[in-house]
Residue frames as qw, qx, qy, qz and C-alpha x, y, z in Angstrom:
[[0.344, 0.550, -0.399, -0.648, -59.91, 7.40, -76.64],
 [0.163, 0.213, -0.922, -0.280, -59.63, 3.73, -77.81],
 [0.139, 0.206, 0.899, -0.361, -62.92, 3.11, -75.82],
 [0.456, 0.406, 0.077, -0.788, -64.60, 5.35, -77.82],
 [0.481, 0.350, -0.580, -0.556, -64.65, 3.19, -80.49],
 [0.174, -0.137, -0.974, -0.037, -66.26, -0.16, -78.85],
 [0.445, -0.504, -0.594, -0.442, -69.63, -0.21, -77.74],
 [0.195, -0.700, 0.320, -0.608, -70.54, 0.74, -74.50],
 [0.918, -0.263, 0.081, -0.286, -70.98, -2.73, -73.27],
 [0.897, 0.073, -0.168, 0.403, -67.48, -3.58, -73.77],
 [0.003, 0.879, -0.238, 0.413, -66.16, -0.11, -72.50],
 [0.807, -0.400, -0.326, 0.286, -63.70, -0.02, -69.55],
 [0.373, 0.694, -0.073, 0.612, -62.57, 2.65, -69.00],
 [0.180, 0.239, -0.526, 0.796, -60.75, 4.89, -65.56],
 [0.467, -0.280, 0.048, -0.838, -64.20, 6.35, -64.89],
 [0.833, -0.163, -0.309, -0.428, -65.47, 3.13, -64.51],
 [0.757, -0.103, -0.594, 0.254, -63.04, 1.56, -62.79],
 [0.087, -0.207, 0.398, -0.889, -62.68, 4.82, -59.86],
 [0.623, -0.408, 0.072, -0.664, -66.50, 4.30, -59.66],
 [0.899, -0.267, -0.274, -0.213, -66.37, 0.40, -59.05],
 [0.774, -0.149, -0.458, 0.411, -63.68, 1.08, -56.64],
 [0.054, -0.909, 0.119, -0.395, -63.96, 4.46, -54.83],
 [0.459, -0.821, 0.313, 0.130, -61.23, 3.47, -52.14],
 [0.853, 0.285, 0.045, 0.435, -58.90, 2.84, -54.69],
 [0.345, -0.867, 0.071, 0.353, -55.39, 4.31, -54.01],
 [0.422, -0.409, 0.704, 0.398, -52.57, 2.92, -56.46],
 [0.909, 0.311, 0.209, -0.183, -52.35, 2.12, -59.84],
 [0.517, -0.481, 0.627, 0.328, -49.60, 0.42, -61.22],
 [0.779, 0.518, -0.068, -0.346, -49.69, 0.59, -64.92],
 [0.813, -0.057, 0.571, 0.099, -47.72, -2.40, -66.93],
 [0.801, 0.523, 0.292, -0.006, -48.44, -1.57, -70.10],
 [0.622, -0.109, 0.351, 0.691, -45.56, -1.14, -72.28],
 [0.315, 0.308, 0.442, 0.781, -47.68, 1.89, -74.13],
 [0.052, 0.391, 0.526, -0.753, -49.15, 5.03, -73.03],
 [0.141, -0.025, -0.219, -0.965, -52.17, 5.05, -75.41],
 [0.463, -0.528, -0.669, -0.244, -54.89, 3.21, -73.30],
 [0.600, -0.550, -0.434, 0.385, -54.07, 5.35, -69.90],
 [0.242, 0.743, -0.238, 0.577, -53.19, 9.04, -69.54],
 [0.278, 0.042, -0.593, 0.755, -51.15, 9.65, -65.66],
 [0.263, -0.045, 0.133, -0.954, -53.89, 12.37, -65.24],
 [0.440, -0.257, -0.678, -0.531, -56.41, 10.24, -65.67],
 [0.706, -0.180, -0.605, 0.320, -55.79, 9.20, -62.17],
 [0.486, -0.138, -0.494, 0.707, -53.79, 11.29, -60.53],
 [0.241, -0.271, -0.059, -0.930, -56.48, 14.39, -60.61],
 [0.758, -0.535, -0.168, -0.332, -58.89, 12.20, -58.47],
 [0.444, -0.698, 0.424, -0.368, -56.05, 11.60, -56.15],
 [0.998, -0.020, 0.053, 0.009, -55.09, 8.28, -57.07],
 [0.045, -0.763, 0.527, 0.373, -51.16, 7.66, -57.26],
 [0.888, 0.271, 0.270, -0.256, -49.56, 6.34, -60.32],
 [0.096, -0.729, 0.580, 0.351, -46.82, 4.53, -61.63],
 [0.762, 0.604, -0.232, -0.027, -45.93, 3.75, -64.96],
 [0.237, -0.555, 0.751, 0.270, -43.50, 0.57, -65.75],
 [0.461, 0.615, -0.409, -0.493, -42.98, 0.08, -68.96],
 [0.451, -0.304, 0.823, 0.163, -42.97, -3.52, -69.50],
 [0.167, 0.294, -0.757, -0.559, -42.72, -5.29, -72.92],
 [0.845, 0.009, 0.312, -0.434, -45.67, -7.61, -73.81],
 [0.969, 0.210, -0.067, -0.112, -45.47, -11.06, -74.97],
 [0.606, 0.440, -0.549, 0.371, -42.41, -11.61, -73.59],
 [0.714, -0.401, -0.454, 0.351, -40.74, -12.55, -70.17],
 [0.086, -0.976, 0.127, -0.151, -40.24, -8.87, -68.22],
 [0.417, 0.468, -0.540, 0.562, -35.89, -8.13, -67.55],
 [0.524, -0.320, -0.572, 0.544, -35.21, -8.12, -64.04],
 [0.186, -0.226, -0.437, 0.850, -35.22, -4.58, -63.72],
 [0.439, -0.342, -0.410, -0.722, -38.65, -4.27, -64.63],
 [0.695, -0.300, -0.636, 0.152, -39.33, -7.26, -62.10],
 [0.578, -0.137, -0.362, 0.718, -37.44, -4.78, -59.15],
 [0.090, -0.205, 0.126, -0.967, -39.15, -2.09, -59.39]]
């Protein structure tokens, strides 16, 4: 959704990043918000994915770090 709104030359989106990696298995998402990624985005081409929430601009808690 948020890609819709840049040009396509700045795009980046899942699609694009499954094609320019087709033996991709993992993704480990970071962000601290779930409105550039959806789970499904992934996990319907078989990819697995886990979401940890970590805060930007700031130093991540340990138990961010631990998982």
């Amino acid at each position: 959704e948020t890609c819709r709104r840049l040009l396509p030359v700045d795009q980046f989106t899942p699609e694009i990043l499954m094609e320019s990696l087709p033996n991709l298995k993992y993704i480990i998402d970071l962000t601290g918000t779930s409105r550039y990624y959806r789970k499904t985005d992934f996990t319907l081409a078989g990819i697995k994915y886990i979401k940890v929430e970590v805060p930007g601009q700031r130093v991540p808690q340990r138990s961010h770090i631990s998982q």
